[in-house]
C-alpha positions in Angstrom: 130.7 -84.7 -11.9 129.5 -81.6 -10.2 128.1 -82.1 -7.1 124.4 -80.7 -7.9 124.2 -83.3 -11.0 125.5 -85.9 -8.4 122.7 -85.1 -5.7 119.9 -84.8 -8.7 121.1 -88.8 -9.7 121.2 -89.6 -6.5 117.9 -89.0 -5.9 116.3 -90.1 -9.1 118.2 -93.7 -7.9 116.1 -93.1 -4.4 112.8 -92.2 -5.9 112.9 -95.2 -9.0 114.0 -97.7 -6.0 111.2 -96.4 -3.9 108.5 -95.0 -5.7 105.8 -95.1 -3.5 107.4 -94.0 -0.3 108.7 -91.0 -2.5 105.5 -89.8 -3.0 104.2 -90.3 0.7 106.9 -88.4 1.8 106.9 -85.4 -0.7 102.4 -85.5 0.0 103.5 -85.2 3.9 106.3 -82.5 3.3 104.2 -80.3 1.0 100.8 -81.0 3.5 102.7 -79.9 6.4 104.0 -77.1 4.4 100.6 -76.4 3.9 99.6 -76.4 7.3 102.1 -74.6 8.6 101.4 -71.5 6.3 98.0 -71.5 6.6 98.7 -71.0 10.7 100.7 -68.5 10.1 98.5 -66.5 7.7 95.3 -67.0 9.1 96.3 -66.0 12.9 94.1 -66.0 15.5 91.0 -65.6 15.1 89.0 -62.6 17.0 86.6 -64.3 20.0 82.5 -63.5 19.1 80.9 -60.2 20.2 79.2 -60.5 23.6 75.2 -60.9 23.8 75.0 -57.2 25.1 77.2 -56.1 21.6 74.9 -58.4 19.5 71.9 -56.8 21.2 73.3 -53.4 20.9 74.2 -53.9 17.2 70.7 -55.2 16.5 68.6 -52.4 18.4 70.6 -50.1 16.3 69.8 -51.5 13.0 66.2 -52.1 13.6 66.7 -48.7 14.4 67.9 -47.2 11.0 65.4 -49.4 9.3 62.2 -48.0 11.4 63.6 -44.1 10.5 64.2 -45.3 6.8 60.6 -46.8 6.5 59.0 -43.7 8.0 61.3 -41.2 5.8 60.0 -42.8 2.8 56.4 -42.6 3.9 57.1 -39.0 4.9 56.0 -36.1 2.4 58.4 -34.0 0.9 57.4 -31.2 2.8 57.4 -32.6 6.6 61.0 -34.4 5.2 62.7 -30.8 5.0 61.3 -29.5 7.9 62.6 -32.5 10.0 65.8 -31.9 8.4 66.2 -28.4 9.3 
């Protein structure tokens, strides 16, 4: 008997004489497969911008949005001449 066909009946002996056990262990190998991967793909995450960055960041949106409102309240005819 080859020795793949002798493993595969080995282990079929294993997991019909312990069938619970079997499944504990192949629910730990695959969880801390699992675990393992998702370490390695997810990486370190990237520490949380500083208050000064956050305030920054929101000045300059507030920002954008007060020049958008006021565009859009703007005639035509002052918006091309702020343009220019």
């Amino acid at each position: 008997m080859p020795t793949a066909a002798r493993a595969v009946a080995k282990s079929d002996g294993v997991v019909s004489d312990y069938p619970l056990s079997s499944v504990l262990v192949v629910f730990g190998v695959g969880l801390g497969i699992g675990v393992a991967l998702g370490a390695i793909l997810g990486g370190p995450a990237a520490p949380p911008p500083s208050l000064a960055k956050r305030t920054e960041l929101a000045a300059e949106k507030v920002g954008r949005q007060m020049l958008d409102a006021i565009a859009a309240v703007l005639p035509e005819s002052l918006s091309k001449h702020r343009a220019a």
